[in-house]
C-alpha positions in Angstrom: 14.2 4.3 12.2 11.3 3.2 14.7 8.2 5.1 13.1 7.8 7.3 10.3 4.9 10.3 10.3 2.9 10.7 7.4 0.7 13.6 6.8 -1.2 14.2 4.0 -1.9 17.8 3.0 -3.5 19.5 0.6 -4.1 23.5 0.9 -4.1 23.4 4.7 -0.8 25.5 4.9 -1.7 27.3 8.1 -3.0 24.1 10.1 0.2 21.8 8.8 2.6 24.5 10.3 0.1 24.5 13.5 0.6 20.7 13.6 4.1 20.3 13.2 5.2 23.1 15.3 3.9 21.2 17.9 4.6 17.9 17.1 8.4 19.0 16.3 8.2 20.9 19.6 6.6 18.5 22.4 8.6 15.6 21.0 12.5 14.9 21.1 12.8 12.0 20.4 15.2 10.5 17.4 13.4 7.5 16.8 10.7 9.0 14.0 10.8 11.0 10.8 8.5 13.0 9.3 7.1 12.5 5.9 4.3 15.3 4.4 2.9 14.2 0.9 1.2 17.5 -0.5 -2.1 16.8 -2.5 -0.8 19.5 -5.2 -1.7 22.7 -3.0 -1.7 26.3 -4.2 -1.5 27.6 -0.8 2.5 28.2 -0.7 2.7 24.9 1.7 5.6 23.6 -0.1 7.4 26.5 0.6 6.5 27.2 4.1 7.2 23.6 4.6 10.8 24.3 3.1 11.8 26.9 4.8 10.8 26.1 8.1 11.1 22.4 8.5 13.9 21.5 7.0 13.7 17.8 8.7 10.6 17.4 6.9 10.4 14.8 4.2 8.6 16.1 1.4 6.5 14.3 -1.2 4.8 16.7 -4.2 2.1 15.1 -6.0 1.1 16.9 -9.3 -2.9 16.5 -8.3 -5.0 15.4 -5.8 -4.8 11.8 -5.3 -7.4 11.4 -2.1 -6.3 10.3 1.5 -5.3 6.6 0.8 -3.2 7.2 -2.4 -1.3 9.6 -0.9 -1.1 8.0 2.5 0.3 4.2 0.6 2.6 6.9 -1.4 4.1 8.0 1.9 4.2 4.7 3.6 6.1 3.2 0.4 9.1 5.6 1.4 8.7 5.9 4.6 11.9 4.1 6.8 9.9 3.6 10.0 9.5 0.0 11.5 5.8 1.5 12.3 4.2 4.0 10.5 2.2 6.7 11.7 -0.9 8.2 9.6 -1.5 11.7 11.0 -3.9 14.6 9.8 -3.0 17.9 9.2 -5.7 19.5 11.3 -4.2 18.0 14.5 -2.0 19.5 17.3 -0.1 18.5 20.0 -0.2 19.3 23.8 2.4 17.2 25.4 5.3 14.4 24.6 2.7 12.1 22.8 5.0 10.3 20.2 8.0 10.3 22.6 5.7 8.7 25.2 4.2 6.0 22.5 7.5 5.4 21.3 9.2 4.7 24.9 6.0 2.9 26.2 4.9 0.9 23.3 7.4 0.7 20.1 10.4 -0.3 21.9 8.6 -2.8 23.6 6.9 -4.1 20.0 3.4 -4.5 21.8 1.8 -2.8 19.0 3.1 -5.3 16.6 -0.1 -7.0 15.3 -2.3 -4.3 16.3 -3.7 -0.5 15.3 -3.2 1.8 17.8 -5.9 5.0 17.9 -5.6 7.3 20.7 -8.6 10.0 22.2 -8.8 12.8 20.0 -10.6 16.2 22.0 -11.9 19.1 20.8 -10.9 23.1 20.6 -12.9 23.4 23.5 -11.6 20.2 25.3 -14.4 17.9 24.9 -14.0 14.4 23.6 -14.4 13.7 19.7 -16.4 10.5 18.5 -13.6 8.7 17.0 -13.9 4.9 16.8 -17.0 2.0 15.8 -18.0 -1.1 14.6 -18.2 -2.6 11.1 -20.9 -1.1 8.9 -23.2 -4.2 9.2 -27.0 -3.9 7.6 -27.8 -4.1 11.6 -26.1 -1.3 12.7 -26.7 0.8 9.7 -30.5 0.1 10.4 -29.8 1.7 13.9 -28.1 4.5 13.3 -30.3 5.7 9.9 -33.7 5.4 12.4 -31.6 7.2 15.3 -32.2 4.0 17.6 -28.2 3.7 18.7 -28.8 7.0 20.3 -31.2 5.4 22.9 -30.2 6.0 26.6 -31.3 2.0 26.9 -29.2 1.4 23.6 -26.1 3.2 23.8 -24.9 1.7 27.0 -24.7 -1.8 25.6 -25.3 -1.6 21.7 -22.0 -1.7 19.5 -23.3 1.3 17.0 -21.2 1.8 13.7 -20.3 5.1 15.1 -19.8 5.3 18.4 -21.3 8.5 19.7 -21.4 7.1 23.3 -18.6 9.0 25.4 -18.5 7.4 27.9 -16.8 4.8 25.9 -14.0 6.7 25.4 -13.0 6.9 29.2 -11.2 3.1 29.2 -9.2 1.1 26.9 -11.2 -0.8 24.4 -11.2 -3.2 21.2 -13.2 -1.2 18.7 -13.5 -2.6 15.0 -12.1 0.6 13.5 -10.4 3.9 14.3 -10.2 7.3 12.5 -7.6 8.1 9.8 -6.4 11.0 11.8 -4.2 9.3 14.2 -4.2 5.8 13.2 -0.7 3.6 14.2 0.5 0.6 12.3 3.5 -1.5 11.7 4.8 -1.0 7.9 4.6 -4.9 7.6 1.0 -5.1 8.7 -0.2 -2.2 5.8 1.6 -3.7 3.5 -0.3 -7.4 4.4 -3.2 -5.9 2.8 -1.7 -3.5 0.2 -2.6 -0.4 2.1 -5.6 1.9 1.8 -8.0 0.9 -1.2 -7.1 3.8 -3.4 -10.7 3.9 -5.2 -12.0 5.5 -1.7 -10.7 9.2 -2.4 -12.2 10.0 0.8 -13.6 9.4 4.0 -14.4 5.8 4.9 -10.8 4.2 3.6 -9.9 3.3 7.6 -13.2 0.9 7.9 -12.4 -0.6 4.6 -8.4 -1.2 5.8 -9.3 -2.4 9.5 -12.0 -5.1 7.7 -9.1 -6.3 6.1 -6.7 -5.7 8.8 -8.8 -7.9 10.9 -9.0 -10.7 7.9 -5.3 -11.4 8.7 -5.7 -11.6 12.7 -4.8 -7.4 13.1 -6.3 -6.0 15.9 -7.6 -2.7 16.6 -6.6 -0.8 20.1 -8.1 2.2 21.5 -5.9 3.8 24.2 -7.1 7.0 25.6 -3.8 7.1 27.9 -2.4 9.7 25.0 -5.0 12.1 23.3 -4.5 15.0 21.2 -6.3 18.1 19.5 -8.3 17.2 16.4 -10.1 20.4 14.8 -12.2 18.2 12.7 -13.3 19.0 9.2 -10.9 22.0 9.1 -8.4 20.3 6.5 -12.0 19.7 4.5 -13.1 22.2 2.4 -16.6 21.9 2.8 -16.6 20.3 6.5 -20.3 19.1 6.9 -21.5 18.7 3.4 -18.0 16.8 2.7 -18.5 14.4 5.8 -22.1 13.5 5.2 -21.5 12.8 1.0 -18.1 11.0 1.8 -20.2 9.1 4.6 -22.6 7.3 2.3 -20.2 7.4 -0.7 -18.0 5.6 2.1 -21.0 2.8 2.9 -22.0 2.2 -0.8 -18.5 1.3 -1.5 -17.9 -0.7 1.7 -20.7 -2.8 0.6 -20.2 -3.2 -3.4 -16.6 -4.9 -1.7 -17.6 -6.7 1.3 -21.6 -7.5 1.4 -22.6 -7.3 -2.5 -25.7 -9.5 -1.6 -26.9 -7.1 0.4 -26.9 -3.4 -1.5 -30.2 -3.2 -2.8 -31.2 -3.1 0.9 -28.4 -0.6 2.2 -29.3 1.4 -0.5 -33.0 1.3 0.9 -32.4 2.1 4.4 -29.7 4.8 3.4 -32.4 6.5 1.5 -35.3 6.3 4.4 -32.1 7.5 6.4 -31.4 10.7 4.2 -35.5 11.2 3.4 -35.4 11.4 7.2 -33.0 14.2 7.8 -34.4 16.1 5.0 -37.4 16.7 6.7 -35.9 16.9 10.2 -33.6 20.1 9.0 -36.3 21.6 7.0 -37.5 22.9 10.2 -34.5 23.3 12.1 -31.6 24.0 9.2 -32.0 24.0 5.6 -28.9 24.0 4.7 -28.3 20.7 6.1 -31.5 19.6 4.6 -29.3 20.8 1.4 -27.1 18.0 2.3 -29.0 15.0 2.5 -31.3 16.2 -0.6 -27.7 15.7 -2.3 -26.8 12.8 0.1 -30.4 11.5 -1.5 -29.1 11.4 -5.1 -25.9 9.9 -4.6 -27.4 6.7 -3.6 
């Protein structure tokens, strides 16, 4: 077996048969599995999963074990040489994986890299999907708004990268989202996989850090792209990005740049004071956010 799929799941019954009645249907090829490792839903996903894709592996997990525990649970039985982390909330719209596979897998050009791909919108607009490591540089940036500088963005390296025009060529970022995120089995398994104390939302930067410690390198390819309806498979969309965002840094930093968390801490907070009083004119609710993005610091 060439590459195994794994898609983590948990209540997003209707977008997971979305998903992989489009993977199952743009793609013929023979050379991948798929593996879905359900969070403990209540949604009946098991048994749509059951009764209409049979060719589905399917992992039950008696609770909700977060995005890397369940992901390093699926890669652990997965049979692929390469192993393909996938979210729910994503759809096909043409031969992707039989195109990747031909192009790239056979040929074993991927074999000490990650391979991200352009992710687009409902609407068909492109979706901010890559960056740079977290450093107290860039986080300074982005908390003040200054990456977002017509004079800045063109050059500047921003944690996030917000910049689309980036997204038109082939590039090395540092890190790519969790949502479509291609690895050999060997290389995960170099670093022990995801770090399962992130439950959420961060876990890729934290793997590619270490990816890159043992000469891994990151590839963004926007020859392939598909649909990413982004936040769907999260409950709370918004709210859960922007908590999971800082929860994301704080731990990031504890790991890699102890020395240096009294000051993240500091800038995070001017960062969320910020936003607070932005939104309190032009949405409270997302003022909401950041007063509880605030307190989690």
């Amino acid at each position: 077996m060439l590459l195994s799929i794994i898609i983590v799941s948990y209540n997003t019954k209707k977008l997971l048969e979305d998903c992989l009645q489009s993977l199952f249907g743009f793609n013929q090829s023979r050379d991948f599995e798929v593996i879905v490792v359900d969070n403990a839903s209540n949604d009946e996903s098991i048994e749509m999963l059951k009764k209409k894709f049979k060719q589905v592996k399917i992992i039950e997990n008696k609770q909700n074990l977060g995005f890397g525990k369940a992901n390093n649970l699926g890669v652990c039985q997965a049979a692929g040489r390469y192993v393909l982390l996938l979210n729910s909330d994503t759809r096909f719209k043409d031969g992707v994986i039989d195109k990747i596979i031909n192009e790239r897998l056979h040929h074993q050009s991927l074999k000490n890299k990650v391979l991200g791909i352009k992710l687009i919108n409902e609407n068909g607009t492109i979706q901010p999907s890559v960056g740079f490591f977290p450093n107290f540089t860039r986080i300074l940036m982005q908390m003040f708004f200054l990456d977002d500088l017509p004079l800045v963005k063109n050059f500047y390296r921003p944690y996030q990268q917000n910049n689309l025009a980036f997204y038109q060529t082939k590039q090395k970022p540092d890190w790519v989202t969790g949502a479509f995120f291609l690895i050999s089995k060997d290389n995960f398994n170099k670093v022990q996989g995801f770090d399962e104390h992130i439950f959420m939302y961060g876990e890729e930067v934290d793997l590619c850090f270490r990816l890159q410690k043992v000469k891994v390198e990151v590839e963004f390819n926007p020859a392939w792209e598909i649909y990413h309806l982004k936040g769907k498979s999260s409950q709370d969309g918004f709210e859960a990005a922007v908590l999971g965002e800082y929860k994301g840094l704080v731990t990031f930093y504890e790991k890699h740049y102890s020395g240096k968390m009294n000051y993240l801490k500091f800038i995070l907070k001017i960062g969320a004071l910020i936003r607070i009083l932005l939104f309190s004119f032009l949405n409270k609710e997302k003022a909401k956010v950041y007063q509880k993005a605030w307190k989690i610091i």
